[in-house]
N, C-alpha and C positions, 0 to 999 in steps of 0.2 A: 507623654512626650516631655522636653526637656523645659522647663518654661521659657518662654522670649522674654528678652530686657522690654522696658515700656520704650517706645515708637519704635520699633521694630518693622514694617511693614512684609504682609507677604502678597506674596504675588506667584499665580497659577498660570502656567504654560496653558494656554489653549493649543487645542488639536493633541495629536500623540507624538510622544517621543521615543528614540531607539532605547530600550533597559540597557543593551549593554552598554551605552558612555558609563564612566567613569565620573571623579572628582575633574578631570581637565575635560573633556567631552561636553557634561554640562554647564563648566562657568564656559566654554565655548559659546553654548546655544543661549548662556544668559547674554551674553555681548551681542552676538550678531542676532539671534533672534525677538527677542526681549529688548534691546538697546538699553541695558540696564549694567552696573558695574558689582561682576560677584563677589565683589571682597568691601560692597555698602553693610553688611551688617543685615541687610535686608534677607526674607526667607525665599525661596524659588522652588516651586511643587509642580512638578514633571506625571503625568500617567500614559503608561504602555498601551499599543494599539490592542488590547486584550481587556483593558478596564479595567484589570482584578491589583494591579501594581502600579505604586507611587513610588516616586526617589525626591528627599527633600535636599536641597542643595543649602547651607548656611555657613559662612564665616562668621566666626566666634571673637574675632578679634586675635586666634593665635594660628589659625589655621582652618579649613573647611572643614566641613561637619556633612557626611551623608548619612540622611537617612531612608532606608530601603522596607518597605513591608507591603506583602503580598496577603490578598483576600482569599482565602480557599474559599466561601461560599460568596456571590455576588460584585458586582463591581465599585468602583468610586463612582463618585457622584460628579459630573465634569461638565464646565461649559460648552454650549453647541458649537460657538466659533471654531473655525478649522485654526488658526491663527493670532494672536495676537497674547496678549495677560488680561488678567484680574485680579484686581487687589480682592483680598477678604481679611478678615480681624483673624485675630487670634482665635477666639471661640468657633467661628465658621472652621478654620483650620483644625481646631479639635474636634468638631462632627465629622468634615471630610475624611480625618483621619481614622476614625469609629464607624465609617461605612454611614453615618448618617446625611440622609440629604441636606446639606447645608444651606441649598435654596430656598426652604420654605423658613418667614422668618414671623413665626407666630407664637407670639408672647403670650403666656397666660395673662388673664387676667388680674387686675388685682381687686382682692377683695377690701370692704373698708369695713375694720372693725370698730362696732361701739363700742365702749367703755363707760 
């Protein structure tokens, strides 16, 4: 994916969205559902009542930016709420986007080497 500017924020739609809105459909559903403004800079991750389809919503600063990709095996990983957002970082957003469950948030260890 494209990388974010530093503070970027994103924020996931809870519950599911229609796929076919558009670029105006979804800064729609960022306004009235989200109470958020789509042209913040900020990123907006939408997933289909099927699980297998994301649409990212992002103003670049020159104009909106979607992006659409579909899982042929398995679904995204999505919060329970029917409703509301969640913020996640950038790296959660690059799991979510790899099919990996972005909720489990277990750090390897680190090891300490002597010298």
């Amino acid at each position: 994916m494209i990388s974010l500017p530093s503070g970027v924020k994103v924020w996931v739609a809870a519950g599911h969205t229609d796929m076919r809105k558009g670029f105006l459909g979804l800064a729609a559903s960022v306004q009235s559902t989200l109470n958020a403004d789509p042209l913040s800079g900020h990123v907006f991750v939408f997933r289909g009542r099927s699980g297998n389809r994301i649409k990212v919503l992002w103003w670049d600063g020159q104009g909106l930016c979607l992006f659409y990709k579909f899982l042929e095996h398995g679904k995204f990983v999505w919060p329970s709420a029917n409703n509301g957002k969640i913020q996640l970082t950038p790296a959660e957003l690059a799991m979510l986007l790899e099919g990996i469950d972005w909720r489990v948030h277990k750090r390897t260890l680190e090891r300490k080497y002597l010298l």
